[in-house]
N, C-alpha and C positions, 0 to 999 in steps of 0.2 A: 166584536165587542166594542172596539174604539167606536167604529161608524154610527152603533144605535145610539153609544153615548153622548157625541158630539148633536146626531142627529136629532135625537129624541129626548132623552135623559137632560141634558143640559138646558135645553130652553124649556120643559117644564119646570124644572127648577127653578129656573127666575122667574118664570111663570107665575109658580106657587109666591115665590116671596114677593113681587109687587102686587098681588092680589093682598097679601099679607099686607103690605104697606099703603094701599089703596084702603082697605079694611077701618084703617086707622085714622083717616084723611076726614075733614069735611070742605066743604065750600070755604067755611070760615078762617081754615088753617091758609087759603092762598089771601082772602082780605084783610088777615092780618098783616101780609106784609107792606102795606099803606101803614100801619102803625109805629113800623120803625124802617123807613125805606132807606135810612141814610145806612145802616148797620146791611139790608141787602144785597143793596146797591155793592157797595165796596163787596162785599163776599162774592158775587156775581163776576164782578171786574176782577178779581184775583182769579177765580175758578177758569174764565173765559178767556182769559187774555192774557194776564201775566201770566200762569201756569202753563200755557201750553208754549210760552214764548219760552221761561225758561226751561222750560224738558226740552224743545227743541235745542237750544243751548247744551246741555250735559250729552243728549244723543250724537252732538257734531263732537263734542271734547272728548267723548269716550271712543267714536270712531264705532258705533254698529255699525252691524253688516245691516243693507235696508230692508229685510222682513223685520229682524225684531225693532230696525228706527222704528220701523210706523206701528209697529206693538207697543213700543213706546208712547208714542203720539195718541193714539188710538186709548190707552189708561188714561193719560193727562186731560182725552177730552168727556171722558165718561164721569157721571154726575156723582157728589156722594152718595155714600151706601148706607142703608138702614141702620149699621151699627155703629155709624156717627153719633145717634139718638142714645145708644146705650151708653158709650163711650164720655157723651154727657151728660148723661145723667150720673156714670159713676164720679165725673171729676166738675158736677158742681155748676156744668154750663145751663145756657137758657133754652132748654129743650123746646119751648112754642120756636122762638127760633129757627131750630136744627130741621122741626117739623115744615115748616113752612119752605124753608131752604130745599130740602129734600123735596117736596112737592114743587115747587117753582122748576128745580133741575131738571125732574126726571121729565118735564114737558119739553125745554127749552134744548136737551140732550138729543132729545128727534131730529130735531134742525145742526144743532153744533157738531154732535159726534160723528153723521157722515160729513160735513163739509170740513173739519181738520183730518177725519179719515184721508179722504179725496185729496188732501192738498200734500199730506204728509206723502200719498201711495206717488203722486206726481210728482213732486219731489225727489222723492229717494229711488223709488219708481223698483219696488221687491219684485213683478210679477212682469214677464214678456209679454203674455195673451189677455191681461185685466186691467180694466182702466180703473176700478173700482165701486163704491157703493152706488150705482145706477140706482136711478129713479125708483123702479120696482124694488131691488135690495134695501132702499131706503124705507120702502113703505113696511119691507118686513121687520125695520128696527122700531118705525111707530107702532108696530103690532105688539112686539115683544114687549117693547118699554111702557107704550101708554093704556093700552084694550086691559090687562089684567087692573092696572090701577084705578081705572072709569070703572070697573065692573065691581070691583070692593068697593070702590065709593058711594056705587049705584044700592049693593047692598046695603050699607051701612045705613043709607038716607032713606031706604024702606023697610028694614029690620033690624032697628039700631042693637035693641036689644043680642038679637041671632050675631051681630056685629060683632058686638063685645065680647059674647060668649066664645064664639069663631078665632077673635084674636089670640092670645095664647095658641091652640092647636093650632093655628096654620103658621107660627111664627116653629114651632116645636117640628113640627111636619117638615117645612126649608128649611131647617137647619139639617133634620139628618138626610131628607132627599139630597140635599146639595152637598152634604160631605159623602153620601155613596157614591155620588156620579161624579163629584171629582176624584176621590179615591181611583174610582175604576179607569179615568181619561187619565189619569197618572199613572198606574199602574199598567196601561194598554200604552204607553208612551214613556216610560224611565227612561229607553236610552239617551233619546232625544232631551228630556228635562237634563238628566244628569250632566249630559257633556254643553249646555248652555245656561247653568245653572251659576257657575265662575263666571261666568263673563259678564252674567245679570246682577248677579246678589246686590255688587258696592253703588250702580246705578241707580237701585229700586231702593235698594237703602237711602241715598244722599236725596233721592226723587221726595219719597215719604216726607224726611226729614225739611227738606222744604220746602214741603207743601205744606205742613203742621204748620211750619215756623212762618212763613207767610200769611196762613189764613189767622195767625194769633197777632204776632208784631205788626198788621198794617193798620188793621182796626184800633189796635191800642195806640198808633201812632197820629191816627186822623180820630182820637177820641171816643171810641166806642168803647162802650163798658167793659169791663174784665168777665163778668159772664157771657156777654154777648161777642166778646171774642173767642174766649173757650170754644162755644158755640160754632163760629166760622170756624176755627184749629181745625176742628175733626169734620167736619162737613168738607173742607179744603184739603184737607191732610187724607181722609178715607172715604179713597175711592170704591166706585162700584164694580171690583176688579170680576166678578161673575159675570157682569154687561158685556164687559171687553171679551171675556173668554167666547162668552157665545156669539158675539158680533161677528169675533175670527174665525173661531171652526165651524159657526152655523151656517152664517150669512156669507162669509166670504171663504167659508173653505179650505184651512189656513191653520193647521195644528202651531206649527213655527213661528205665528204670527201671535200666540195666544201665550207664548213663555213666558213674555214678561208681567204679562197680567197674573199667571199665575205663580211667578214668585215672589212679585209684588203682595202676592192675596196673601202668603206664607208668614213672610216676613213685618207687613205691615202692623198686625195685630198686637206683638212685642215691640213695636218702633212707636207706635200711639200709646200704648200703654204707661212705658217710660215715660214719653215725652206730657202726659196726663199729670201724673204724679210732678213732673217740674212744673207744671202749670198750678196747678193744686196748692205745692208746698207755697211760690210765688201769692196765688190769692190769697191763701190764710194769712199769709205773716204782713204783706204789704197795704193791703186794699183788703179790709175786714169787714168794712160796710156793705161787699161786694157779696161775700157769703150769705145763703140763704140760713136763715137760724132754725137751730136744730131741736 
């Protein structure tokens, strides 16, 4: 049961959803990021850099054991997740933004996500017999990440129409394919979740928390809009904790490696949530001009 699902079940899922988010995409969504490159830029340098420098920071201060450090490492290098998009749209951010963000990542993720994988695995160094994501492993993460997303886009640019209509249902379709197939990789693995699930929780918590608070306070500190920080918040702050699941138990084979992503994906959702709503109440009462009118 575990094995179809790791093997099979889980990278159709993400499958399904960056088809789903390819669906969405045009050409036009990556050259708009020439239109506000100063507000990319910084989102880029928070996701790329600072981010993974301080997760590597809380992973030395909490003292993991080194599979879930570089599960660790391994979330912090994975690109935002489609539900940044929703996230702001419920609290008000600049969705061309998010979209754009989201599309620039999930290319620039091919390249990032093995090489802080590889640096974290050398590092901490989890595995006796594995150097890590090799050349080949690497080609199967540009499969998984970037082939579905070229192929929605591919559609979209020749049946825009079928596009439109497609979106909803395949967005409905990943959402419950990917809660049965985590259900069941959970459900074929509780014990393992359960007794790493304390030692995880305060880490993915404090991790979220700033990650949000990062991708919000830099922008608004080096001046970018309050919607277009909102914007970076959840694109920085929510991650593509799905990518990481399947990177571990697909690509590298690695259930133990995949915990933190998947308490991370649990917990996150209530941690953005809240942290939306302080953002929110912040826009309306401070920065009014900033609100889109109703």
């Amino acid at each position: 049961m575990g094995s179809a699902l790791t093997t099979i079940g889980l990278p159709v899922a993400l499958g399904i959803i960056m088809l789903g988010l390819g669906l969405s995409l045009t050409l036009a969504d990556f050259r708009r990021v020439l239109k506000q490159p100063k507000a990319v830029l910084i989102a880029l340098l928070c996701q790329l850099v600072v981010l993974p420098a301080l997760c590597f920071g809380l992973v030395v201060l909490f003292q993991l054991p080194p599979v879930l450090a570089v599960g660790m490492m391994m979330l912090a290098a994975s690109p935002g997740g489609t539900t940044a998009n929703l996230y702001s749209h419920l609290f008000r951010g600049d969705i061309a933004l998010n979209i754009s963000l989201t599309a620039v990542n999930s290319v620039i993720a091919v390249i990032t996500l093995p090489v802080i994988t590889n640096l974290a695995i050398m590092y901490f160094q989890p595995f006796d017999d594995q150097l890590g994501l090799q050349w080949s492993k690497a080609l199967e993460v540009f499969a998984i990440v970037l082939l579905p997303v070229a192929l929605g886009m591919l559609i979209r640019r020749l049946w825009p129409r079928f596009a439109d209509g497609m979106d909803r249902p395949v967005r409905i379709a990943s959402i419950i394919i990917l809660i049965v197939v985590i259900a069941g990789a959970v459900a074929s693995n509780w014990a393992l979740l359960v007794d790493n699930f304390a030692r995880l929780a305060l880490i993915t918590i404090v991790f979220c928390l700033i990650s949000l608070a990062l991708g919000y306070l830099v922008p608004r500190l080096l001046r970018i809009g309050r919607r277009q920080a909102i914007a970076t918040s959840f694109e920085i702050g929510i991650h593509n904790a799905t990518l990481a699941i399947v990177i571990a138990q697909s690509v590298l084979g690695s259930v133990e490696l995949s915990l933190p992503a998947a308490v991370y994906g649990v917990l996150m959702f209530f941690i953005a949530f809240g942290f939306g709503f302080l953002i929110r109440d912040r826009s309306l009462s401070r920065d009014p001009a900033q609100a889109p009118a109703s």
